[in-house]
C-alpha positions as CSV (number, residue, x, y, z in Angstrom):
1,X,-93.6,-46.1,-98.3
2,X,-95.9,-44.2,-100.5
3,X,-95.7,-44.1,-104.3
4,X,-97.8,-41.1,-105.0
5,X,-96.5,-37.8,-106.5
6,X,-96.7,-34.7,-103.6
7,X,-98.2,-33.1,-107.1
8,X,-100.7,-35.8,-108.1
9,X,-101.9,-35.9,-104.0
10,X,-102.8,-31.7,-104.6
11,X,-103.2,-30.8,-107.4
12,X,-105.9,-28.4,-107.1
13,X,-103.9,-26.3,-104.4
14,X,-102.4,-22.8,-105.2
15,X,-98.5,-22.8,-105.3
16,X,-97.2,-19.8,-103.3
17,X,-96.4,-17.6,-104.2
18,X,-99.2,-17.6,-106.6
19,X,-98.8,-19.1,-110.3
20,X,-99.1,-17.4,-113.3
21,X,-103.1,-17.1,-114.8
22,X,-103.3,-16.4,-118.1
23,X,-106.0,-15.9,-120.1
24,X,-104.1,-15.0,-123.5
25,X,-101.4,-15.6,-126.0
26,X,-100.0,-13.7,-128.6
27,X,-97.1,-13.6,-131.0
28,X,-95.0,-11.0,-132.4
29,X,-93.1,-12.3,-135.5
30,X,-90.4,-10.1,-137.5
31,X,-90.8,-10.9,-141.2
32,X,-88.6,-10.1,-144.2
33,X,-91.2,-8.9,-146.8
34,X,-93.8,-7.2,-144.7
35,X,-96.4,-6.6,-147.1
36,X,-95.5,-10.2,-148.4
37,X,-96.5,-11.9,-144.9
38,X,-99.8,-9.0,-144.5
39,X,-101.1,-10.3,-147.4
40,X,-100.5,-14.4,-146.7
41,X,-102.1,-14.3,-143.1
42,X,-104.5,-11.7,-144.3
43,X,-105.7,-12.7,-147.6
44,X,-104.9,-16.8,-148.0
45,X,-105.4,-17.7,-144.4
46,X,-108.1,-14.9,-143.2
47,X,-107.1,-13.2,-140.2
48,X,-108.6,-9.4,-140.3
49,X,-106.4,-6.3,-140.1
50,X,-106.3,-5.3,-136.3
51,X,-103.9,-2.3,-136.4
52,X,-101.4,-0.9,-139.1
53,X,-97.8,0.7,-136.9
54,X,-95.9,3.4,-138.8
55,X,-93.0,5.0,-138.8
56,X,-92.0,8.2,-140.7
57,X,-94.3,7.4,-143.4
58,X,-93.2,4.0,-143.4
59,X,-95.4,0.9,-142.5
60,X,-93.4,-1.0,-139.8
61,X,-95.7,-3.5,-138.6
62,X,-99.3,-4.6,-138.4
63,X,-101.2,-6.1,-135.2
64,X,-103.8,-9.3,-137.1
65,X,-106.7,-11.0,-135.4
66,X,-108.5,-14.0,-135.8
67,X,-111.3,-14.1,-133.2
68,X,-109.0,-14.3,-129.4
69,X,-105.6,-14.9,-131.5
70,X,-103.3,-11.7,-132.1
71,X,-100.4,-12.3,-133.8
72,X,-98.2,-9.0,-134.8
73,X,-95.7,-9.2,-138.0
74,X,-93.3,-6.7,-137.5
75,X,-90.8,-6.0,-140.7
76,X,-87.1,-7.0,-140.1
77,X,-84.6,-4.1,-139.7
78,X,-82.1,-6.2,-141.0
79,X,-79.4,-5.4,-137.6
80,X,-78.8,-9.0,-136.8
81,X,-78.6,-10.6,-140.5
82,X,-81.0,-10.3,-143.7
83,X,-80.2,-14.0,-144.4
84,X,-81.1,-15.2,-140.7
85,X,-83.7,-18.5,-140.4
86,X,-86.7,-17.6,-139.1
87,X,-89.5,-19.6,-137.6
88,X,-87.3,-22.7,-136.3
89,X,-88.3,-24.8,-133.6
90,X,-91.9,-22.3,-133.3
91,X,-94.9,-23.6,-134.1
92,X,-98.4,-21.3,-133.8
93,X,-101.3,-24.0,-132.8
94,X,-104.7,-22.1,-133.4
95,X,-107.8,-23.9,-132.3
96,X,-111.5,-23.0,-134.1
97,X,-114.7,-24.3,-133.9
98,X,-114.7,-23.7,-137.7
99,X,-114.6,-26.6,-139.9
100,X,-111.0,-27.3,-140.8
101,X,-111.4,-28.8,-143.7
102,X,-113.2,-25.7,-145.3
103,X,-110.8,-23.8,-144.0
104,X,-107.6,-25.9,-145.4
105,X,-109.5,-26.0,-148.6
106,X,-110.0,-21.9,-148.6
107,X,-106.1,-21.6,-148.0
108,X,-105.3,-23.9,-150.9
109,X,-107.7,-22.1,-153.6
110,X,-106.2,-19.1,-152.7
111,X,-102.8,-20.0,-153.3
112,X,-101.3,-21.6,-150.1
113,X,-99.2,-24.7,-149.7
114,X,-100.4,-27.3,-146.7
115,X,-97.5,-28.9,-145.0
116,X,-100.2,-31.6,-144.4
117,X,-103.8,-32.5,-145.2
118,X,-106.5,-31.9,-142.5
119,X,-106.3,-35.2,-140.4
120,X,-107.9,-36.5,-137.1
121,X,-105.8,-37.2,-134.1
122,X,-106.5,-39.8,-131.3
123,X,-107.0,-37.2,-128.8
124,X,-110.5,-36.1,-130.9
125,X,-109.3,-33.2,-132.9
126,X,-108.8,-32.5,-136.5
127,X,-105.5,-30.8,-137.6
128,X,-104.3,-29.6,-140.3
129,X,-100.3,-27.8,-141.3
130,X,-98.9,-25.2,-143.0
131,X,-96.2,-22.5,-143.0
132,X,-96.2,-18.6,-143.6
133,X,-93.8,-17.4,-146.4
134,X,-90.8,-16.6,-143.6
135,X,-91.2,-20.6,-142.4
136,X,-92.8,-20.0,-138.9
137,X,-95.3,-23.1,-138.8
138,X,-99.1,-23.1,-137.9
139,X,-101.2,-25.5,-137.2
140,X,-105.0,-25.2,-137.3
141,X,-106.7,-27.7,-135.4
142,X,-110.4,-28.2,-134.4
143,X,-111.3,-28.3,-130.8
144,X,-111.3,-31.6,-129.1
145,X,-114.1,-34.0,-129.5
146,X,-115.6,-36.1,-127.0
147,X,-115.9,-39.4,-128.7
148,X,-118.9,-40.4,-126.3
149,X,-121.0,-37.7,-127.5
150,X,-120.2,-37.7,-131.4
151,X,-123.3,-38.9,-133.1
């Protein structure tokens, strides 16, 4: 009787029909105060102005990029509920080769509130918390260290 897993034994074969090969990720978050959120992930956290949407006259959204991340904030129409909870049960996870610590600092002397202090993990990164002014979470994390080759 075997005990390995049919995955474990081939792994490296294609499933058929093909799986799904992505090579990006972005998010589209609707936000109460529009120009509230522009100017949090903009300004505070540092991602650059990608695109500006309007409508009528009316700024309806805005497309932000940090290096490969896109995330797009989209103001809330308001048709299912101003008072609705946004951001539960989503967390962002953004990894940079930046140092997070400068970064976490940055955020704070500009005016933003850490959910927790830049902290290393077992698995080799460091990681730091926070949460955009409609509660959807982020966290910022360096990219994974080898421990063997860390002077």
């Amino acid at each position: 009787m075997s005990t390995s897993s049919p995955i474990a034994a081939d792994s490296t074969k294609r499933h058929e029909p093909e799986s799904l090969r992505a090579h990006s990720l972005s998010a589209s978050l609707t936000v109460k105060d529009l120009q509230k959120s522009l100017t949090w992930y903009h300004e505070v956290v540092g991602f650059t102005i990608d695109q500006r949407y309007e409508r009528e006259g009316t700024l309806r959204a805005v497309a932000l990029k940090a290096g490969d991340v896109r995330i797009l904030i989209g103001q809330d129409d308001g048709a299912k509920g101003w008072d609705r909870v946004k951001g539960q049960g989503l967390s962002l996870q953004i990894t940079t080769v930046q140092n997070v610590d400068e970064i976490a600092a940055r955020i704070k002397e500009l005016g933003g509130t850490l959910d927790s202090e830049p902290t290393d993990m077992p698995w080799g990164a460091r990681v730091f918390r926070l949460q955009d002014p409609d509660g959807f979470k982020l966290t910022i994390s360096s990219e994974r260290r080898d421990p063997a080759k860390t002077p």
